[in-house]
Backbone as CSV, one residue per row, in Angstrom:
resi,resn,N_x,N_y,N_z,CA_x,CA_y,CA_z,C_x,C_y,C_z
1,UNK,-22.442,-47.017,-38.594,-22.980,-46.072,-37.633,-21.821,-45.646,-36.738
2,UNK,-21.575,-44.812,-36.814,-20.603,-43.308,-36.047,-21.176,-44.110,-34.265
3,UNK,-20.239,-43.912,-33.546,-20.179,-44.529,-32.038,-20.704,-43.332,-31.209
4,UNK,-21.140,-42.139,-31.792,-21.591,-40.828,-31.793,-23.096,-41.117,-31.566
5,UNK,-23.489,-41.775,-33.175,-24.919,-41.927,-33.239,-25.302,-42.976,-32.805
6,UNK,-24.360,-44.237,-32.424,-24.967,-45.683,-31.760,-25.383,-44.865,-30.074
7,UNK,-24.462,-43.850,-29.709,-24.860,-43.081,-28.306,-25.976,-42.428,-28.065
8,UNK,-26.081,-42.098,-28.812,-27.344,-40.787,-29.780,-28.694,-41.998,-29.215
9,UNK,-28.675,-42.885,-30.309,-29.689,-43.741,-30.093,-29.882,-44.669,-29.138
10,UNK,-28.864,-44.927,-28.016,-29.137,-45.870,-27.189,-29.233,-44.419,-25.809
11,UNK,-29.298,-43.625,-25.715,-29.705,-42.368,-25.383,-31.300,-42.346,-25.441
12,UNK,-31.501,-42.190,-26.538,-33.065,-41.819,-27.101,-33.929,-43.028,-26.873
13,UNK,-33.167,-43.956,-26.743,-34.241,-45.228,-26.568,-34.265,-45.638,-24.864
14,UNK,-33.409,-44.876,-24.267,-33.370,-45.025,-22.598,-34.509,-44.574,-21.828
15,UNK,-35.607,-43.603,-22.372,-36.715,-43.173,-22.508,-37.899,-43.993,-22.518
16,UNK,-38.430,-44.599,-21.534,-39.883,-45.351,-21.469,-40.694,-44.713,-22.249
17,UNK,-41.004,-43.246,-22.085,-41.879,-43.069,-23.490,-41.439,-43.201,-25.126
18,UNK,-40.687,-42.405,-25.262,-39.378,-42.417,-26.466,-39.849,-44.190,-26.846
19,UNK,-39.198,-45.219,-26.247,-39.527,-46.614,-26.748,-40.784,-46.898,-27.096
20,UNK,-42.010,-46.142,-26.189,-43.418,-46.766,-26.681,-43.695,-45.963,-28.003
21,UNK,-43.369,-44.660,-28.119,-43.293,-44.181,-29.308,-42.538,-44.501,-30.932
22,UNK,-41.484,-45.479,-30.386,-41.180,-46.128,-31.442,-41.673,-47.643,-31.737
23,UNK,-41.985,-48.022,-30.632,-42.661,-49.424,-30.794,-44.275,-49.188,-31.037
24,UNK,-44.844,-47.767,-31.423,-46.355,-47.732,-32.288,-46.015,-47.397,-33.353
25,UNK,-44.342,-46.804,-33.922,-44.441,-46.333,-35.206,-44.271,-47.354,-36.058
26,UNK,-43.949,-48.815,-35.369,-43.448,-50.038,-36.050,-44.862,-50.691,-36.937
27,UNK,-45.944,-50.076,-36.287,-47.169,-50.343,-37.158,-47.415,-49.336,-38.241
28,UNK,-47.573,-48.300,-38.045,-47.357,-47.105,-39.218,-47.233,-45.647,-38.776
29,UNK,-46.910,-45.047,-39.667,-46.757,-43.907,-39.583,-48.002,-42.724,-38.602
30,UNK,-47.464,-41.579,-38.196,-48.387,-41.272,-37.303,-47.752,-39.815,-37.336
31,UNK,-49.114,-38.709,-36.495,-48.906,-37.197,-36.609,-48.589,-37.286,-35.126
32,UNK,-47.873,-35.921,-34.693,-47.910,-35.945,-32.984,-48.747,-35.645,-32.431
33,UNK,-50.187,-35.756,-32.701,-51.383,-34.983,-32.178,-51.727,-36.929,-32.037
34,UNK,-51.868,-37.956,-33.113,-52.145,-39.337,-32.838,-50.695,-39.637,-31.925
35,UNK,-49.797,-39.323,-31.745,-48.524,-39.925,-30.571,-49.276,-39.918,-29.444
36,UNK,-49.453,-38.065,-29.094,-49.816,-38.103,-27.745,-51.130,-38.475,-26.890
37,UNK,-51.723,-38.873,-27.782,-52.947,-39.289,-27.299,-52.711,-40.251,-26.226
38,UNK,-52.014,-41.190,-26.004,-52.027,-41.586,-24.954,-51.448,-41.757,-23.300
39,UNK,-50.758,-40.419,-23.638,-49.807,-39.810,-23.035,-50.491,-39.040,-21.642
40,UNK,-50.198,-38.478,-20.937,-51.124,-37.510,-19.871,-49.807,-36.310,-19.853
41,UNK,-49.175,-35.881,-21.164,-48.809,-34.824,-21.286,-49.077,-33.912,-22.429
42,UNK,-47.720,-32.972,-22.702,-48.890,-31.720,-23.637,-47.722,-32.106,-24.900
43,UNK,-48.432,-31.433,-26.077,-48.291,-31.810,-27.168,-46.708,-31.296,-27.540
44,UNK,-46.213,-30.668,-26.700,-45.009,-29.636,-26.712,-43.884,-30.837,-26.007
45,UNK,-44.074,-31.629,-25.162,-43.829,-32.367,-24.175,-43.468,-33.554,-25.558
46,UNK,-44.284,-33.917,-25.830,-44.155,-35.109,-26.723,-43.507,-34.983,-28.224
47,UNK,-43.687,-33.647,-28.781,-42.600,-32.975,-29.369,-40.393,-32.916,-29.308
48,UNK,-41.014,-32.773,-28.126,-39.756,-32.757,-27.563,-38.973,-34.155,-27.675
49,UNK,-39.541,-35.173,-27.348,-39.516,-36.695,-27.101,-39.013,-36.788,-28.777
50,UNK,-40.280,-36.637,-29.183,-39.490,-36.718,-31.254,-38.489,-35.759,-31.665
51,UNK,-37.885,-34.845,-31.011,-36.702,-33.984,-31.507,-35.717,-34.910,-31.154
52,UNK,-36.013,-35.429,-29.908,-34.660,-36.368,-29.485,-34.729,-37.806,-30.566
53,UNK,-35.495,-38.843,-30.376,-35.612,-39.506,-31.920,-35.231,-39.251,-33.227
54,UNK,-35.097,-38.038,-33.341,-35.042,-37.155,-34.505,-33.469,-37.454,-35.063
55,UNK,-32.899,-36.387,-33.558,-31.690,-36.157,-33.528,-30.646,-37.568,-33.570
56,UNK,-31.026,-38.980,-33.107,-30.226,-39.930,-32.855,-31.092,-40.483,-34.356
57,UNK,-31.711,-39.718,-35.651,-31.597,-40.815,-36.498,-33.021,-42.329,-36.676
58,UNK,-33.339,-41.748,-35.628,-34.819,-42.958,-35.720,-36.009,-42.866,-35.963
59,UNK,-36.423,-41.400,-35.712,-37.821,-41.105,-37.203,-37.173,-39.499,-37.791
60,UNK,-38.190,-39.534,-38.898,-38.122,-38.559,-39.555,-39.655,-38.244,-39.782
61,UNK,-39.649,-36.677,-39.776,-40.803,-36.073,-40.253,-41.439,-35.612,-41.666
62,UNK,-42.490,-35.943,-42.278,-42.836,-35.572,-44.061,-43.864,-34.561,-43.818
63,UNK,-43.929,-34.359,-44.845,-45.418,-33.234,-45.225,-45.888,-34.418,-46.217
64,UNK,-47.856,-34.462,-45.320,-48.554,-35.647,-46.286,-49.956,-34.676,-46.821
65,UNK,-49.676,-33.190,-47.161,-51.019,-32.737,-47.138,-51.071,-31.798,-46.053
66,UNK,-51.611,-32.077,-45.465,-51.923,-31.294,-44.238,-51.441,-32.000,-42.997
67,UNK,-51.243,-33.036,-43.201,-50.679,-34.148,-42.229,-48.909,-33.879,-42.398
68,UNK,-48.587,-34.246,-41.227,-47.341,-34.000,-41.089,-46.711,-35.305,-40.153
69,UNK,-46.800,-36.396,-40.913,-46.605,-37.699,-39.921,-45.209,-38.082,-40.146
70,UNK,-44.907,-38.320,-38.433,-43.955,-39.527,-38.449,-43.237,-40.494,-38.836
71,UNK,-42.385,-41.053,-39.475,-41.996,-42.459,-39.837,-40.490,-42.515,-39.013
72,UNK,-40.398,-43.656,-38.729,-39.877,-44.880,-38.166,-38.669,-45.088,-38.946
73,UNK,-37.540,-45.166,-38.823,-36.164,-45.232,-39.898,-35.761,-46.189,-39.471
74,UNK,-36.306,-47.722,-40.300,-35.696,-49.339,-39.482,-34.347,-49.270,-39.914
75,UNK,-34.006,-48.391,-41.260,-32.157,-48.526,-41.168,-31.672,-48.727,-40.051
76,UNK,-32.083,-47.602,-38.790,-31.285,-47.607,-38.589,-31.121,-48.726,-37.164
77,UNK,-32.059,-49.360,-36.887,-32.187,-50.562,-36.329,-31.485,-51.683,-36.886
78,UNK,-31.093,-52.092,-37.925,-30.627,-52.723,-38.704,-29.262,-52.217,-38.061
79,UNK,-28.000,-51.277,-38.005,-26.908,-51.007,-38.084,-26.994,-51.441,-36.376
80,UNK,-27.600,-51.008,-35.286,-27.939,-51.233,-34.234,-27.974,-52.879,-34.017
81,UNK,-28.375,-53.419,-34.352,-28.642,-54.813,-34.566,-27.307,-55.307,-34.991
82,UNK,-26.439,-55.132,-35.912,-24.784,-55.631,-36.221,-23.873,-55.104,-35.541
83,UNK,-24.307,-53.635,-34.309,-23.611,-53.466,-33.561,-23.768,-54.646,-32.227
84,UNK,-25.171,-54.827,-32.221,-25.396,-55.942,-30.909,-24.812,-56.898,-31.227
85,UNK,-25.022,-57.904,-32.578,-24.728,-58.873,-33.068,-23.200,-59.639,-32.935
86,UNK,-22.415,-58.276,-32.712,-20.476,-58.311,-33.021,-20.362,-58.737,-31.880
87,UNK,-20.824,-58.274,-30.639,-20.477,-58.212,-29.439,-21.001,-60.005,-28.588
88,UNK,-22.233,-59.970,-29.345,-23.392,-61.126,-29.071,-22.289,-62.401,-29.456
89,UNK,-21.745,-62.284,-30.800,-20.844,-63.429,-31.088,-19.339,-63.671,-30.283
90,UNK,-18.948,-62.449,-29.736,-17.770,-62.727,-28.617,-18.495,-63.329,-27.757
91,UNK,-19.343,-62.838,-26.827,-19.735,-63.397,-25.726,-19.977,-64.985,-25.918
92,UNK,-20.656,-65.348,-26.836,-20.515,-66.837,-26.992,-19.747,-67.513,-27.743
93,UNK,-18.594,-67.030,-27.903,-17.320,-67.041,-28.099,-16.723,-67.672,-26.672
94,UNK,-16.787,-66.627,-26.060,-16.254,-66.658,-24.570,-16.606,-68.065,-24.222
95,UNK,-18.302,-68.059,-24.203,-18.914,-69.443,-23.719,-18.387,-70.245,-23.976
96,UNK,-18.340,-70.754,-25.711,-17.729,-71.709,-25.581,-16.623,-72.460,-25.373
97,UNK,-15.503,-71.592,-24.973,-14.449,-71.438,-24.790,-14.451,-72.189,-22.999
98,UNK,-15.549,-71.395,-22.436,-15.406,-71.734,-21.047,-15.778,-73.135,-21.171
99,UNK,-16.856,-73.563,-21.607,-17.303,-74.783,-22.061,-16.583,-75.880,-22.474
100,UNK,-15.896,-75.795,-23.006,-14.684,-76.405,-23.283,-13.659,-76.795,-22.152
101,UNK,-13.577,-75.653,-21.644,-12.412,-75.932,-20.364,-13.195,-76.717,-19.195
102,UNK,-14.662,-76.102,-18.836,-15.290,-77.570,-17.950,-15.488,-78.607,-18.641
103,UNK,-15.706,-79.130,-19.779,-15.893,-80.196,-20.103,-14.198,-81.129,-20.091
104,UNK,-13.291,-80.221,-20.064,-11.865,-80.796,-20.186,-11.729,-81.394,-18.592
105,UNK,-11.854,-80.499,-17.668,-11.641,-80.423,-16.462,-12.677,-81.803,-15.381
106,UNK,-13.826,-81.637,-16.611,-15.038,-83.038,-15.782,-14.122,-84.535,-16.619
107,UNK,-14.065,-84.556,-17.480,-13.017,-85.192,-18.059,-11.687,-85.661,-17.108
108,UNK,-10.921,-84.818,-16.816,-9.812,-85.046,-15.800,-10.629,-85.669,-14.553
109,UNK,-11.703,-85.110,-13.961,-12.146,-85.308,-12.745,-12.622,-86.732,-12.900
110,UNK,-13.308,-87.497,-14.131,-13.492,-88.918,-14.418,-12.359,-89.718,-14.299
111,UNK,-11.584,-89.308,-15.083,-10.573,-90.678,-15.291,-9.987,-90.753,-13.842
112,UNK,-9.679,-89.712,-13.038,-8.725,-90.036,-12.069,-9.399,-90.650,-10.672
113,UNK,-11.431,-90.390,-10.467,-12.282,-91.053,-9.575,-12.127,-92.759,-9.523
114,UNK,-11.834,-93.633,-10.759,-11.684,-94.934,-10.836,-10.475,-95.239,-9.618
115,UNK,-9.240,-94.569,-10.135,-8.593,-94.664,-9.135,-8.321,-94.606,-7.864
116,UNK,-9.578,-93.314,-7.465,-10.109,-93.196,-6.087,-10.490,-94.508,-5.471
117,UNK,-11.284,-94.927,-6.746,-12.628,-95.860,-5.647,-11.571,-97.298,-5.369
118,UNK,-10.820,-97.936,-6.287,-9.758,-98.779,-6.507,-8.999,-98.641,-4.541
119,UNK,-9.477,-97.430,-4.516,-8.360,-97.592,-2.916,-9.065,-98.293,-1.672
């Protein structure tokens, strides 16, 4: 995933509605007339919301008949997910690294207290 479209989509998902709209498509597919239903806006409004989804790659639109539903593109959650993942493993990287250095440092701070108390 292009650092273009990881923007694209962490863009499109910055959206409180945008997210509830992708977290109902995770059950199934859906028309924008079933999106907005629970919305207290207009069907043009919520349109709009799926052009941006669209555009960053996270649903796509079919012809089912007369239905024209929604789906959900977990690809691309998946590439999203090994972008979090890279970063997720430095950071506890880092940790344990720091971890290491207090456990070295409580270490030093033991051996040399005997000698304290000795006084």
């Amino acid at each position: 995933m292009s650092d273009d479209q990881l923007s694209r989509v962490f863009s499109a998902l910055a959206d409180p509605t945008r997210r509830d709209i992708v977290a109902r498509l995770t059950t199934a597919d859906a028309t924008v007339n079933e999106l907005a239903q629970p919305y207290d806006v207009s069907l043009q409004a919520v349109s709009k919301h799926l052009r941006v989804l669209e555009g960053a790659g996270l649903v796509t639109r079919t012809r089912d008949a007369q239905r024209r539903p929604v789906h959900l593109e977990a690809q691309v959650f998946d590439l999203m997910t090994k972008w979090i993942e890279r970063y997720q493993r430095r950071a506890e990287e880092r940790y344990q690294r720091l971890d290491a250095v207090l456990a070295e440092m409580n270490e030093t701070t033991e051996v040399s207290r005997p000698e304290e108390d000795a006084s």
